[in-house]
N, CA and C of each residue as an Amber inpcrd file, in Angstrom:
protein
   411
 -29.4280000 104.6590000  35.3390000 -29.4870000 103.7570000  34.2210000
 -28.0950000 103.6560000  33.6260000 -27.6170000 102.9690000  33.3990000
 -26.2310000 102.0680000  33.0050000 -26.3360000 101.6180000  31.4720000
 -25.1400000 101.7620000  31.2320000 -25.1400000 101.7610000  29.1480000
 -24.1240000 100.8450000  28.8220000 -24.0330000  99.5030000  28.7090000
 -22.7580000  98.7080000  28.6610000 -22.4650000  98.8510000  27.3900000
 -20.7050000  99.1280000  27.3530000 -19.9990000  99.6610000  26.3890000
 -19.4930000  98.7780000  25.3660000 -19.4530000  98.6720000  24.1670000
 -18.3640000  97.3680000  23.8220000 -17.3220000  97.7180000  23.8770000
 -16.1940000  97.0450000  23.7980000 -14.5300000  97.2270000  24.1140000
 -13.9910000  97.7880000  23.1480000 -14.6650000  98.1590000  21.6620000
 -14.5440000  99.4510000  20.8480000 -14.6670000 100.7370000  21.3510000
 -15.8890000 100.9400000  21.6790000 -16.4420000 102.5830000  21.8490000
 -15.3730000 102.3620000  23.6200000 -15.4470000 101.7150000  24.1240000
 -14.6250000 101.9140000  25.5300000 -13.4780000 102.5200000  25.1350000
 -12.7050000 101.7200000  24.2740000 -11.3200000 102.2930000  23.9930000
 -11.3990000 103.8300000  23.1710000 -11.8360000 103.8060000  22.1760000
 -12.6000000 105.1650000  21.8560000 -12.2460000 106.2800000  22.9410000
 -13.4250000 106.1420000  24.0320000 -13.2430000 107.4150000  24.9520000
 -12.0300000 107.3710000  25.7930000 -11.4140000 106.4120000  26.1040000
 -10.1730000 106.4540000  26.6210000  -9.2910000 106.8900000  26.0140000
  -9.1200000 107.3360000  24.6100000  -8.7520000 108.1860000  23.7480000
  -9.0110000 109.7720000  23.7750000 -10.3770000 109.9930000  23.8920000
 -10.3800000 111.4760000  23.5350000  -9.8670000 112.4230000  24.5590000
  -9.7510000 113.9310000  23.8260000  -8.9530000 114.7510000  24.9820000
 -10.2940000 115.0720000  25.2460000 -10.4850000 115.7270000  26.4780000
 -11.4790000 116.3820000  27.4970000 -11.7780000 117.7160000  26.6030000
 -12.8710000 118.4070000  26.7910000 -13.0780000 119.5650000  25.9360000
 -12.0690000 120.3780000  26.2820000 -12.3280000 121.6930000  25.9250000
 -11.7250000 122.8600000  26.5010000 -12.6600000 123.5750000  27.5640000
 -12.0540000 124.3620000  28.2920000 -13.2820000 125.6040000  28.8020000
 -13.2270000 126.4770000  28.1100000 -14.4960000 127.0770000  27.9260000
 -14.7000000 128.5270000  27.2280000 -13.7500000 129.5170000  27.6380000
 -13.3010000 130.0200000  27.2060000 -11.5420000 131.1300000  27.9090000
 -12.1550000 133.0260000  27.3600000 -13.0810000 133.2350000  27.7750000
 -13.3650000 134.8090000  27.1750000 -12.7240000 135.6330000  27.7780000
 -11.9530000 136.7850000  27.0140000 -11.0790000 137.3120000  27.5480000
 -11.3200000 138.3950000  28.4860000 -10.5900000 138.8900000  29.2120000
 -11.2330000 139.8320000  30.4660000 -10.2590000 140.9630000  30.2860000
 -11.1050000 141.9580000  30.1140000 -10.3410000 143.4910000  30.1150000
 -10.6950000 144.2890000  30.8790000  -9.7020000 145.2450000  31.2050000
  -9.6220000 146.3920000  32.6390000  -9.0390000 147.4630000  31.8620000
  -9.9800000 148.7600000  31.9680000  -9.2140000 149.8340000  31.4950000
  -9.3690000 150.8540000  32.6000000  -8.1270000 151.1180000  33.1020000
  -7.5320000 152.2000000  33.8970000  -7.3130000 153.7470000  33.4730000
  -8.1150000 154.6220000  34.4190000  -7.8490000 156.1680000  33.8140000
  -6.6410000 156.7570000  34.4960000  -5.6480000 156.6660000  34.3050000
  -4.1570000 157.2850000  35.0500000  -4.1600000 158.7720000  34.4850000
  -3.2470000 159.6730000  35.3420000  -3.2100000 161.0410000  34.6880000
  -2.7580000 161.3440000  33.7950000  -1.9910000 160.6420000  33.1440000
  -1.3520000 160.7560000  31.9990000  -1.2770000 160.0560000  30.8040000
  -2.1770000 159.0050000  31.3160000  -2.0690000 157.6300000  30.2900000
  -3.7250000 156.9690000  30.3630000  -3.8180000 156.4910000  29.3440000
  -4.7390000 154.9790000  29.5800000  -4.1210000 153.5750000  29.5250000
  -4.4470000 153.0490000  30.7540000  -3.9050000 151.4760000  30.6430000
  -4.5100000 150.4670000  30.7420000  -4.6200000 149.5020000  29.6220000
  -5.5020000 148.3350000  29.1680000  -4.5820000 146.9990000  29.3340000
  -5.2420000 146.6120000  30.6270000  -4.7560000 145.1100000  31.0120000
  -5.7880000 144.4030000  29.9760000  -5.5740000 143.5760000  29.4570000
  -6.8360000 142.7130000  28.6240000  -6.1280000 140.6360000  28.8990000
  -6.7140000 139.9190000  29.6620000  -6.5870000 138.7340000  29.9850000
  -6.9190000 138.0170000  28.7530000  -5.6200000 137.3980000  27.6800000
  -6.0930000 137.0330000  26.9120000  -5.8220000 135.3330000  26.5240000
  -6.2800000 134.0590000  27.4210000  -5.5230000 132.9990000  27.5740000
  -5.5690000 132.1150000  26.2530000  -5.1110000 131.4600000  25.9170000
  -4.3870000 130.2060000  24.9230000  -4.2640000 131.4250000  23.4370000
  -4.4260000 132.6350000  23.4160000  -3.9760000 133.0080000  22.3650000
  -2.4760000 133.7680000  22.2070000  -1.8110000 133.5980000  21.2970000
  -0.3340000 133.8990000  21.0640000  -0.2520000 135.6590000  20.4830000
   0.7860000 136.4900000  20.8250000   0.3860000 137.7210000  19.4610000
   0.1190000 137.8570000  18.5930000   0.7810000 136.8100000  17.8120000
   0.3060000 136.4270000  16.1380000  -1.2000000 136.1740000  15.8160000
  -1.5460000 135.7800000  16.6660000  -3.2730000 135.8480000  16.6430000
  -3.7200000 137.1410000  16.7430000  -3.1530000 137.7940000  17.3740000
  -3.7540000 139.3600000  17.4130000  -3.8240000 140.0750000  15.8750000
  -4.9150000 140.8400000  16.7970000  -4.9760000 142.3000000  15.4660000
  -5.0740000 143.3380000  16.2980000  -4.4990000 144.7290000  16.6620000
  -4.8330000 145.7080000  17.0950000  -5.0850000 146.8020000  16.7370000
  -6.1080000 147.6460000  16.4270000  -5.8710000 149.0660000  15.8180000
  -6.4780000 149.9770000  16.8690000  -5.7190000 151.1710000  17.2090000
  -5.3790000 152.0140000  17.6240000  -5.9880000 153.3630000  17.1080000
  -6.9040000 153.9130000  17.5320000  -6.6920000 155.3960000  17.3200000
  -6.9560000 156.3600000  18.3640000  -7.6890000 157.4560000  18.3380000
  -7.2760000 158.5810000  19.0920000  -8.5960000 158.1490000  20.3420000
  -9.6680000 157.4600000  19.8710000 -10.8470000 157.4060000  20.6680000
 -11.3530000 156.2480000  20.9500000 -10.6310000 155.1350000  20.2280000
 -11.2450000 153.3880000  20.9140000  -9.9310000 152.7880000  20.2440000
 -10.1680000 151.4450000  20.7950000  -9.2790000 150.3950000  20.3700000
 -10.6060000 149.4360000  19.8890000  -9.7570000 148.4920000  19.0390000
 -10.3510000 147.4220000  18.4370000  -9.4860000 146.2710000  18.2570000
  -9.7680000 145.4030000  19.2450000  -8.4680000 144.4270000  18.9290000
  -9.4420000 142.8960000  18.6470000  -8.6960000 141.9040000  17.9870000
  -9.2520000 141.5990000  17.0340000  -8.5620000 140.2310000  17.3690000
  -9.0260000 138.6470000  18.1030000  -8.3130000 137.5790000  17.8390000
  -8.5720000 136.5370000  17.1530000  -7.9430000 135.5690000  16.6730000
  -8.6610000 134.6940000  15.5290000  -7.0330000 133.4880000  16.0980000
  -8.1630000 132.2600000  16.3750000  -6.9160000 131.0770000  16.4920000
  -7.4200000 129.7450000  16.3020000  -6.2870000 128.7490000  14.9720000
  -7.0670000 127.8730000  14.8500000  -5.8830000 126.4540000  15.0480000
  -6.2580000 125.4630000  15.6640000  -5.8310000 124.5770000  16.3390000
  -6.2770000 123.2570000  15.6950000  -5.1700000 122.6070000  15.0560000
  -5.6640000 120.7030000  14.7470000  -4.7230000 119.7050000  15.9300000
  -5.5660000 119.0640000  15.9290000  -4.9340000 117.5850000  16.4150000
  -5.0830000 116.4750000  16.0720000  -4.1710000 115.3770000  16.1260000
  -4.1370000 114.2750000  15.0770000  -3.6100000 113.3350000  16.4770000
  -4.3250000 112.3230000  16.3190000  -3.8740000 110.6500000  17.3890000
  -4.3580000 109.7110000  16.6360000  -3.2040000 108.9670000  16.4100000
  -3.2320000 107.9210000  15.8710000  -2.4310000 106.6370000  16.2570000
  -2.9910000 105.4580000  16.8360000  -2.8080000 104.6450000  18.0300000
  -2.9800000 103.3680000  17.1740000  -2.5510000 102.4450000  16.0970000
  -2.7980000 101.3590000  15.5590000  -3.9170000 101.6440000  14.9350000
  -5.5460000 100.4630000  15.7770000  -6.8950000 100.6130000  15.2080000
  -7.6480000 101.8790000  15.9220000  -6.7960000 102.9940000  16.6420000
  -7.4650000 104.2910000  16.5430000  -7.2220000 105.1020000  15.8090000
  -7.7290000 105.8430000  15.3630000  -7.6430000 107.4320000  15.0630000
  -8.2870000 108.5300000  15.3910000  -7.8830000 109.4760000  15.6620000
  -8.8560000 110.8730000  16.1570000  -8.1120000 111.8410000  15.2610000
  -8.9200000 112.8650000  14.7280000  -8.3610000 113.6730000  14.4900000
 -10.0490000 115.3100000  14.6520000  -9.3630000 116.4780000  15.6250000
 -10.0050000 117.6950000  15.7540000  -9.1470000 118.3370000  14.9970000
 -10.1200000 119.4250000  15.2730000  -9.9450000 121.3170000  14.3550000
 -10.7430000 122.1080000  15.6520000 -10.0830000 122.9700000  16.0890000
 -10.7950000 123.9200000  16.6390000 -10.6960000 125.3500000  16.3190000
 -11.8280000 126.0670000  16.0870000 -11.2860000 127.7680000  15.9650000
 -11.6030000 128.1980000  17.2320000 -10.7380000 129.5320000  17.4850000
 -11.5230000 130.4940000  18.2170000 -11.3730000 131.9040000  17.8590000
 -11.9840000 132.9160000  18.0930000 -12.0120000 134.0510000  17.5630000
 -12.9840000 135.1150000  18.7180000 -12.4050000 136.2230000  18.3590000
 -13.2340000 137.2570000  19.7230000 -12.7280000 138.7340000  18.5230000
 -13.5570000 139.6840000  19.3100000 -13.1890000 140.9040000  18.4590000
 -14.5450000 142.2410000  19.6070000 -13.5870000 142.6790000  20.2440000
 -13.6000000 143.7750000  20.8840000 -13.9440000 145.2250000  21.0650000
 -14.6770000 146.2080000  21.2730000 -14.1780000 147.7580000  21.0150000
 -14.1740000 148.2500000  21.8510000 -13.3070000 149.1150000  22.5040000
 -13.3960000 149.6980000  23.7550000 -12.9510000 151.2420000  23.2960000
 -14.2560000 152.0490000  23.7730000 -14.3480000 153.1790000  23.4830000
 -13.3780000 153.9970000  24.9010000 -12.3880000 155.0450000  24.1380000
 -11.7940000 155.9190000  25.3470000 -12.9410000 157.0360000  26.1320000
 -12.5460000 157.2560000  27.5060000 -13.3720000 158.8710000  27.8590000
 -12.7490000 159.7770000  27.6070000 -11.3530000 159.5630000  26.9140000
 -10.5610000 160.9910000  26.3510000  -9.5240000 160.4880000  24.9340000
  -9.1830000 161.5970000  24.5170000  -8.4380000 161.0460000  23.3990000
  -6.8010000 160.8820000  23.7180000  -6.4600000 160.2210000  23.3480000
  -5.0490000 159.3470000  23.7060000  -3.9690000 159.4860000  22.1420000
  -2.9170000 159.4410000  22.1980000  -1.8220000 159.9510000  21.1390000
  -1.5880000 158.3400000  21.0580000  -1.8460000 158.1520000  19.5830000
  -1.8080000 156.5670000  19.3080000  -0.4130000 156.2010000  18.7250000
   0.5180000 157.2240000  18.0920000   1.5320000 156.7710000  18.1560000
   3.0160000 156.4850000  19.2900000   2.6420000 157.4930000  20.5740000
   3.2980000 157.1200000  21.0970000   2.8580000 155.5310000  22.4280000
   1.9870000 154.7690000  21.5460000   1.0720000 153.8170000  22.6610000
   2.3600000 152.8100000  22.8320000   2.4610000 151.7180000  23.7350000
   3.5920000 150.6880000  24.3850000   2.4810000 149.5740000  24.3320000
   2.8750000 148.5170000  23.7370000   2.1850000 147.7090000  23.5400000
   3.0410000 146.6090000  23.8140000   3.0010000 145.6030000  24.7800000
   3.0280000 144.1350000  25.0390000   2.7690000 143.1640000  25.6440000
   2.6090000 141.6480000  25.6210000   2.0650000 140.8800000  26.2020000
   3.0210000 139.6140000  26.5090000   2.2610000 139.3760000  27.8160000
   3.6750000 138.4650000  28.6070000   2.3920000 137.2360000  29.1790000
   2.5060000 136.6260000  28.9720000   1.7480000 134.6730000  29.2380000
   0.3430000 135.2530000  29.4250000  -0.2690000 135.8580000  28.0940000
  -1.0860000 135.6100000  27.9890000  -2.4230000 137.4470000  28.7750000
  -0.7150000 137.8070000  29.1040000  -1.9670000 139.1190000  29.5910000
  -1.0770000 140.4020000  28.3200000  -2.3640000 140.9390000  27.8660000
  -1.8910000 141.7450000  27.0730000  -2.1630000 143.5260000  27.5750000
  -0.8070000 144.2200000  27.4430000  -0.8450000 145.4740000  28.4690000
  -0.5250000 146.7390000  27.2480000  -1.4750000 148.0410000  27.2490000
  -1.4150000 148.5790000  25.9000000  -1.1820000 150.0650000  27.0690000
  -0.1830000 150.8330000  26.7750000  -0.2680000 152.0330000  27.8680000
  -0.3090000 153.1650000  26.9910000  -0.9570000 153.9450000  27.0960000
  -1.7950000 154.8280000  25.7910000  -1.2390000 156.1840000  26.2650000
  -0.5600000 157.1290000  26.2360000  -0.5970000 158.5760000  26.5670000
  -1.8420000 159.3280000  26.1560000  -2.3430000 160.3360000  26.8560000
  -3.4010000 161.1510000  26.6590000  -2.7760000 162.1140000  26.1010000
  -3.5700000 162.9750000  25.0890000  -2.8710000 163.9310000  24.2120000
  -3.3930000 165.0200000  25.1330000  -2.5700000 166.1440000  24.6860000
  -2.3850000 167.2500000  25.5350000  -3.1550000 168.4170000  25.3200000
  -4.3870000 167.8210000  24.4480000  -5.1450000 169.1330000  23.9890000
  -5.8840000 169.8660000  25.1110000  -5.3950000 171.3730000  25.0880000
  -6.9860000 171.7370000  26.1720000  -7.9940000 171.4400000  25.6330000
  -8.7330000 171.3940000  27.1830000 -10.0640000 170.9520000  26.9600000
 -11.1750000 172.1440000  26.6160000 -10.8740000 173.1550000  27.0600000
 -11.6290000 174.4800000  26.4000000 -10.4980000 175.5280000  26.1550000
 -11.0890000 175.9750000  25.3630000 -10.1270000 177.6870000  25.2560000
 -10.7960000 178.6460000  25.1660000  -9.8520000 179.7900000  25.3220000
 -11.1720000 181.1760000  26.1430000 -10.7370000 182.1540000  24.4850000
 -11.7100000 182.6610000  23.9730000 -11.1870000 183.8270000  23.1500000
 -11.7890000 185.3400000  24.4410000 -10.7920000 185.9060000  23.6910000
 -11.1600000 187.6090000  24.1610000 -11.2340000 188.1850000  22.9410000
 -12.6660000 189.0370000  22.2330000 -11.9090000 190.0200000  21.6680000
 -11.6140000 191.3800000  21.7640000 -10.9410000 192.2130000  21.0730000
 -10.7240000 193.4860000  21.0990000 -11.2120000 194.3420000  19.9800000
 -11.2840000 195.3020000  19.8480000 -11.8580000 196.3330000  19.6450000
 -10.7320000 196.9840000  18.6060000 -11.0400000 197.0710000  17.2040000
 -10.2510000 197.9850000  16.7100000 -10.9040000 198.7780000  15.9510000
  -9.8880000 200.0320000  15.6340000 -10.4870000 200.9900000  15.2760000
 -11.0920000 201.4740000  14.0760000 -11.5370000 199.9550000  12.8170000
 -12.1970000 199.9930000  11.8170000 -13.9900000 199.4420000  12.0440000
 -13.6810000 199.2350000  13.1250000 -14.9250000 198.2750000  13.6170000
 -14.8330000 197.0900000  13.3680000 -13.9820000 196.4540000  13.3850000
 -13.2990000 194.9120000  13.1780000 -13.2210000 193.9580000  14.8430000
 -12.9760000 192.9830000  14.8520000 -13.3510000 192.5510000  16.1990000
 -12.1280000 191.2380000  15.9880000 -10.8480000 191.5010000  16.6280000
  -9.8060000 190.8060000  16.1200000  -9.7660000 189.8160000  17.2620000
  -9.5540000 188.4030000  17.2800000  -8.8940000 187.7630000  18.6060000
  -7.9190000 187.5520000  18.8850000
């Protein structure tokens, strides 16, 4: 079935931009021996859109981006607004030293390399025996 256009609404769509695709971001977290490393695929958003916080046991990063456009062609006009926004948590399997983390992003892929802190993971007590009946470690 066929919809004949008038030479208004024709010109109209010969105007508009095409949508967007949905762009959700894609993250990879790597267990290295010494580090955690978080590739996170993050497309049409800039750093300034970012939020990141950091601590010893997850990240939470946080994007928010908002976009106008204006066309104006004689007897056209268009004008959009678009937001987008995402917000993340990615829990660690170990705890990581958040101030020494490396954080940057290059067209759109964002790379966070985390050192693991150096705590043992168990510790042994012994005690001994002294001669008040005290039990010292």
């Amino acid at each position: 079935m066929s919809q004949q256009q008038s030479p208004g609404e024709q010109g109209f769509q010969e105007h508009l931009l095409p949508p967007l695709p949905l762009r959700e971001p894609a993250f990879e977290l790597s267990n290295r021996e010494n580090a955690l490393i978080l590739k996170a695929t993050i497309p049409g958003f800039l750093p300034e859109d970012l939020e990141i916080t950091l601590n010893q046991d997850q990240l939470l990063i946080r994007g928010k981006r908002e976009e106008e456009s204006h066309l104006d062609k004689g007897d056209f006009w268009h004008q959009e607004q678009k937001s987008s926004a995402f917000i993340r948590t990615i829990s660690f399997p170990q705890k990581i030293d958040p101030d020494k983390a490396k954080i940057t992003m290059d067209r759109g892929v964002l790379s966070i390399i985390m050192p693991k802190l150096n705590a043992p993971l168990a510790r042994t007590f012994k005690f001994e025996s002294h001669p008040e009946g005290k039990f010292l470690h």
